[in-house]
C-alpha positions as CSV (number, residue, x, y, z in Angstrom):
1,X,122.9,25.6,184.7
2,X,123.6,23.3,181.8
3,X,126.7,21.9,181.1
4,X,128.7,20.0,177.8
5,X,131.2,17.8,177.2
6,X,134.1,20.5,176.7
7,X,135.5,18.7,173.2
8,X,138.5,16.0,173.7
9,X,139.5,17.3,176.8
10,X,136.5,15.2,178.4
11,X,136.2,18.2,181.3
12,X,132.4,18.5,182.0
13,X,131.9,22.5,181.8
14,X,128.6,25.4,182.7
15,X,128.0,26.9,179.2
16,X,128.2,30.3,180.8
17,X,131.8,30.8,181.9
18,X,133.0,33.4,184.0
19,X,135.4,35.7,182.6
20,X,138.0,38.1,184.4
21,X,139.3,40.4,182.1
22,X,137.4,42.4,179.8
23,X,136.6,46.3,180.6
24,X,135.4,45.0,184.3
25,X,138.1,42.8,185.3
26,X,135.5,41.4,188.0
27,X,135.0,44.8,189.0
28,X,138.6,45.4,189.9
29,X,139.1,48.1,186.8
30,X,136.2,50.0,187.5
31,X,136.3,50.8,191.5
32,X,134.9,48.1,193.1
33,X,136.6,46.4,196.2
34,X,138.2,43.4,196.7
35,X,135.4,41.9,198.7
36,X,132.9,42.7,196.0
37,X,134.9,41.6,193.1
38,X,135.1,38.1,195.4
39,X,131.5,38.3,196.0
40,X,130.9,37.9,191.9
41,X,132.9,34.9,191.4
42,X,131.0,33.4,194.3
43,X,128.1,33.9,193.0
44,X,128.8,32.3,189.7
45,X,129.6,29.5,191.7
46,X,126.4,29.5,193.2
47,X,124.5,29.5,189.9
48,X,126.3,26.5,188.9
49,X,129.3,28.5,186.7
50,X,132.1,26.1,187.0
51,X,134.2,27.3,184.3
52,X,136.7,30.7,185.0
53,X,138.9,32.2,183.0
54,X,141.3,34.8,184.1
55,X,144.9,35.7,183.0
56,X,148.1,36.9,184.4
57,X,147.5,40.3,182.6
58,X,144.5,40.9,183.8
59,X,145.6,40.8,187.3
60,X,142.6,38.9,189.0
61,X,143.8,35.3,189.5
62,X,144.2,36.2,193.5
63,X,140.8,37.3,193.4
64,X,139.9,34.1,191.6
65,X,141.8,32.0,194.3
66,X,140.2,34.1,197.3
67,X,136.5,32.7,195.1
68,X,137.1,29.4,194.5
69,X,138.4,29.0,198.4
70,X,136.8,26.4,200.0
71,X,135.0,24.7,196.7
72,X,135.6,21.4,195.9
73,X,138.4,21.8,193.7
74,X,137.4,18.9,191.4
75,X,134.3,21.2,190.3
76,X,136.0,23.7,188.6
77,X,137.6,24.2,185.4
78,X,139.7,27.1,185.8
79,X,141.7,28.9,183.0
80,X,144.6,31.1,182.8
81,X,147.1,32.8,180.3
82,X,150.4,34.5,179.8
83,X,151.5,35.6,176.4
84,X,154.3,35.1,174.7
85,X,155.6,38.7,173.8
86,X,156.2,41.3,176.0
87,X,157.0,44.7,174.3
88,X,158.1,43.6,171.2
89,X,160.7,40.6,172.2
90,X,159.7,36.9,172.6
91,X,159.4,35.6,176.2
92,X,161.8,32.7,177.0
93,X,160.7,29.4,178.0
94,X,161.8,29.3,181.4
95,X,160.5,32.5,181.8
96,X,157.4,31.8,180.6
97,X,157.2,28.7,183.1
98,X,158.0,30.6,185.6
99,X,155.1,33.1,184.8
100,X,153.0,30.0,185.0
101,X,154.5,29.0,188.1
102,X,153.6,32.2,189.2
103,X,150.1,32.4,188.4
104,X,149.7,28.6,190.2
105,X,150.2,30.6,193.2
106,X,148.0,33.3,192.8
107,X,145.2,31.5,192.2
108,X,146.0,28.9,195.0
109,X,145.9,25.7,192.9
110,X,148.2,22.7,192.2
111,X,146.3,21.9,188.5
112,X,145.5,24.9,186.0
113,X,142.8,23.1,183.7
114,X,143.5,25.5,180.5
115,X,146.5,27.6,180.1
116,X,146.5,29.5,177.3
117,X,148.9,31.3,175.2
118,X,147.1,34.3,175.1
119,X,146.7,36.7,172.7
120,X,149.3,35.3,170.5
121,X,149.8,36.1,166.6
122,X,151.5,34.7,163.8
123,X,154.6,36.0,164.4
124,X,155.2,34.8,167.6
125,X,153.5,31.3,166.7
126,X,156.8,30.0,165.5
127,X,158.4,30.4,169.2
128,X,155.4,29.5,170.7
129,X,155.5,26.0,168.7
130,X,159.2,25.5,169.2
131,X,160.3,26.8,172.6
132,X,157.1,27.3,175.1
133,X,154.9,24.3,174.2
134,X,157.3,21.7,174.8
135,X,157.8,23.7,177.9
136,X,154.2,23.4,178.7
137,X,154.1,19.9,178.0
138,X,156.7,19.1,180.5
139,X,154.4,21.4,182.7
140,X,152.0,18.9,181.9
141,X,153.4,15.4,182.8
142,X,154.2,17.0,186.1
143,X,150.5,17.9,186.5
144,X,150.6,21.7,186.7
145,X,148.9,22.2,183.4
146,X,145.9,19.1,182.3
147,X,145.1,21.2,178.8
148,X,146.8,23.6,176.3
149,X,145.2,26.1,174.5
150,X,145.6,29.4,172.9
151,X,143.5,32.9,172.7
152,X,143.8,34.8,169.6
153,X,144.4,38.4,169.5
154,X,140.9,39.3,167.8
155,X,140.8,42.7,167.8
156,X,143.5,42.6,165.1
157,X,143.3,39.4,163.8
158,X,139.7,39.4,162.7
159,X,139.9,36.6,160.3
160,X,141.2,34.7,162.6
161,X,144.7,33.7,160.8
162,X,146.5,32.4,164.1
163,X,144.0,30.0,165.0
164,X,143.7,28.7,161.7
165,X,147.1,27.6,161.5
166,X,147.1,26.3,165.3
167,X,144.4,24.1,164.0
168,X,146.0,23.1,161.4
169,X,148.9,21.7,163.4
170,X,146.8,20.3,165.7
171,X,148.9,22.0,168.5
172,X,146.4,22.4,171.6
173,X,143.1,21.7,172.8
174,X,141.4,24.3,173.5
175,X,141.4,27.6,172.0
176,X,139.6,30.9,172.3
177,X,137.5,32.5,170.0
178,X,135.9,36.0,169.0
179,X,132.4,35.3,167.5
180,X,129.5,37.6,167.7
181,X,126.6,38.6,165.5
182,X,128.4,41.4,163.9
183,X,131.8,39.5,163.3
184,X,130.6,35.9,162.2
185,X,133.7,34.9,160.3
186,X,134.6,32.5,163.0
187,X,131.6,30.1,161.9
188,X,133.4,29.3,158.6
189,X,137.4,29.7,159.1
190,X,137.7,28.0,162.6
191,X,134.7,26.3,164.3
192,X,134.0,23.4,161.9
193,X,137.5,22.7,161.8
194,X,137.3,22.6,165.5
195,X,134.0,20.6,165.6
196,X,135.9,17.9,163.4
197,X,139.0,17.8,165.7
198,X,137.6,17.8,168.9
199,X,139.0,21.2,169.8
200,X,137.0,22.4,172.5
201,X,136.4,26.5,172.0
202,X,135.9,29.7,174.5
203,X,133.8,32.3,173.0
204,X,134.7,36.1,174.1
205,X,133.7,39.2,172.5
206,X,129.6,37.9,172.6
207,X,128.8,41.2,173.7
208,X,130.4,44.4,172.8
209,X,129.7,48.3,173.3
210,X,128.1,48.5,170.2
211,X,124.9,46.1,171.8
212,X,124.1,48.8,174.8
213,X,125.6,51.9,172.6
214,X,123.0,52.5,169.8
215,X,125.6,55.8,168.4
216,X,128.0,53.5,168.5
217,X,126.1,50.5,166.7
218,X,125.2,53.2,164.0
219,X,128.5,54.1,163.3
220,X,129.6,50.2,162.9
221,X,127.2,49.8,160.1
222,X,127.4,53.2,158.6
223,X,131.0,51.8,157.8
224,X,130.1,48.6,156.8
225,X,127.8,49.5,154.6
226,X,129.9,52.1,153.1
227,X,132.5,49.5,152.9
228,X,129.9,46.9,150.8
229,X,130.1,44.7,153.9
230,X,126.3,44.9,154.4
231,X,123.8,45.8,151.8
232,X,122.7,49.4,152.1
233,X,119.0,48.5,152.0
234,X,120.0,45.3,154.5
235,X,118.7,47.8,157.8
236,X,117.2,51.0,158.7
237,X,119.8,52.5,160.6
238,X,117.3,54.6,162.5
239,X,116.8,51.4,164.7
240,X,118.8,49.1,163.2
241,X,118.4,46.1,165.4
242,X,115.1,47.1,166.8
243,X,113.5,44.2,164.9
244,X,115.2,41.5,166.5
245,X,113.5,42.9,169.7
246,X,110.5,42.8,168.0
247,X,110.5,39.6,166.5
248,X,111.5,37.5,169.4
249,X,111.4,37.0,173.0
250,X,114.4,38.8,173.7
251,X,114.1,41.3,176.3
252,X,117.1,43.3,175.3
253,X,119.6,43.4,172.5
254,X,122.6,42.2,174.9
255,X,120.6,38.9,175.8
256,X,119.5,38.5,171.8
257,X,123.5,38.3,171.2
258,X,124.1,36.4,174.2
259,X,121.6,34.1,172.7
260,X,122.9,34.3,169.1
261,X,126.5,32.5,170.4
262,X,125.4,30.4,173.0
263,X,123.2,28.1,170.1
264,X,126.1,29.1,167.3
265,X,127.4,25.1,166.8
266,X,131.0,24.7,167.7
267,X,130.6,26.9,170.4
268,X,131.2,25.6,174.0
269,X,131.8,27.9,176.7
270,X,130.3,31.5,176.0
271,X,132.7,33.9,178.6
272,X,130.7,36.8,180.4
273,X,132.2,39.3,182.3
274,X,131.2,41.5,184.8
275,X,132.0,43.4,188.4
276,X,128.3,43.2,189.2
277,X,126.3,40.2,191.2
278,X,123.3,41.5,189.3
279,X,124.4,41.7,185.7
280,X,126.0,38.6,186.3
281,X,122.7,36.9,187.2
282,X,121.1,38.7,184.2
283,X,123.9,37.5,181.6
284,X,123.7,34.1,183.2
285,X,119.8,34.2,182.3
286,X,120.3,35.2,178.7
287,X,122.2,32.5,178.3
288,X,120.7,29.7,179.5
289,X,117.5,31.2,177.2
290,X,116.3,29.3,174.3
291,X,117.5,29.8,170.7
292,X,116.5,33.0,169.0
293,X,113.2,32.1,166.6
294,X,114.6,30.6,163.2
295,X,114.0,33.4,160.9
296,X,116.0,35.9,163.4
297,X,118.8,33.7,163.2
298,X,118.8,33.3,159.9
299,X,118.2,37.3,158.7
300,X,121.0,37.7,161.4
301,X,123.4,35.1,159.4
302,X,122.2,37.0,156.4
303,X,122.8,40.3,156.7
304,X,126.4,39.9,158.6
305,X,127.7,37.3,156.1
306,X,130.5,39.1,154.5
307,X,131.8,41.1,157.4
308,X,135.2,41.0,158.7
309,X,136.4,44.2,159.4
310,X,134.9,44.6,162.7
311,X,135.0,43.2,166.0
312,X,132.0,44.9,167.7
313,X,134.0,47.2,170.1
């Protein structure tokens, strides 16, 4: 495993990090048991993945605490989130730190590393600022919470508005990201803001259904080059991305994309998840892979450069 300083928080982090939501949920969405849900956090810890990020929506931070039993708890960065709406009304403060309260105890811990506000968007940004980080920050100096952060909601915020302005106020340390070749905007409007901060940044949405679902892929980029977002002559969209196969050592176009983010600069963590020891070990793998060759990269910056109305899904 290879681990990096994760920006001004000073915590020493894998660059693969484990994450618990997602379509899998560790396995817990799609049938698997308990026990083999547990089994795939363990086994990131056993390839050196000492960063996890779960959520209180996503209903796995038990099965995170059930993982991480036993482990040296200094080793592990764990993350967690609760947003700050709930069906159209603003979550109060002491509710919300309650809800973090809450999610201490699930996981079985007396620190969370990096609690987010997760998924949060402009509109509830101005609560966020005023009520719930200051309740946070108590949180804080009692050592519940070491680091603040904040997940945008990317599947309807792709350019990224809500974590520009958090940036702009400086307002937590750590935020979360969607970057991935097909969605680049990211590069531009948040990371070398971040890079010159010292914001350290999760990467989710690396890879979406559209890398293992070639309909699906061609329907992305029939829109988006209907839409002027790629040139029309940019791909052949009988095999669209067959040439990135063919013109590196990528053995699929899943670990090409894991690839593309994990060596995108500004990028720290790069979240996987997954309900499967196997694909874990695989996506683990990709990651730790060189960089694509130069010229892939590059045509890849290329031909993606104006899009934004995507998010890979």
């Amino acid at each position: 495993m290879e681990y990096r300083t994760f920006g001004r928080t000073g915590l020493q982090v894998s660059v693969v990090g484990l994450g618990a939501g997602g379509p899998s949920r560790l396995g817990m969405a799609t049938g698997r048991s308990e026990e083999e849900s547990i089994a795939v956090v363990r086994r990131a810890l056993d390839l050196g993945i000492n960063y996890i990020d779960t959520a209180e929506a996503y209903r796995t931070e038990e099965i995170v605490g059930k993982g991480i039993r036993g482990v040296d708890r200094d080793e592990l960065v764990i993350s967690s989130k609760k947003g700050a709406g709930r069906g159209g009304e603003l979550v109060p403060a002491e509710e919300y730190v309650s809800g973090v309260e809450a999610s201490l105890k699930r996981i079985g811990v007396e620190t969370i590393d990096v609690y987010h506000l997760h998924g949060l968007t402009l509109n509830e940004y101005g609560h966020a600022r005023d009520e719930i980080f200051p309740a946070l920050r108590r949180m804080q100096e009692e050592g519940k919470i070491r680091h603040l952060a904040v997940s945008e909601r990317f599947g309807s915020d792709l350019s990224h508005s809500l974590l520009q302005k958090v940036i702009e106020d400086d307002a937590v340390d750590v935020v979360m990201v969607g970057f991935n070749i097909l969605n680049q905007t990211a590069r531009e409007s948040v990371l070398h803001a971040t890079q010159e901060k010292g914001i350290a940044t999760e990467c989710m949405f690396a890879v979406r259904r559209a890398f293992s679902n070639p309909a699906r892929l061609r329907e992305i980029l029939v829109e988006l080059r209907r839409s002027g977002e790629i040139e029309a002559d940019a791909l052949d969209l009988s095999k669209p991305l067959d040439w990135v196969i063919e013109e590196s050592d990528a053995h699929s176009l899943a670990e090409a994309a894991y690839r593309f983010c994990r060596h995108e600069p500004g990028l720290d963590v790069i979240l996987t998840g997954t309900g499967n020891v196997r694909h874990l070990e695989e996506n683990a793998a990709s990651l730790l892979r060189p960089p694509l060759p130069e010229g892939v990269t590059a045509r890849l910056r290329h031909i993606f450069r104006r899009v934004h109305s995507v998010n890979g899904g």
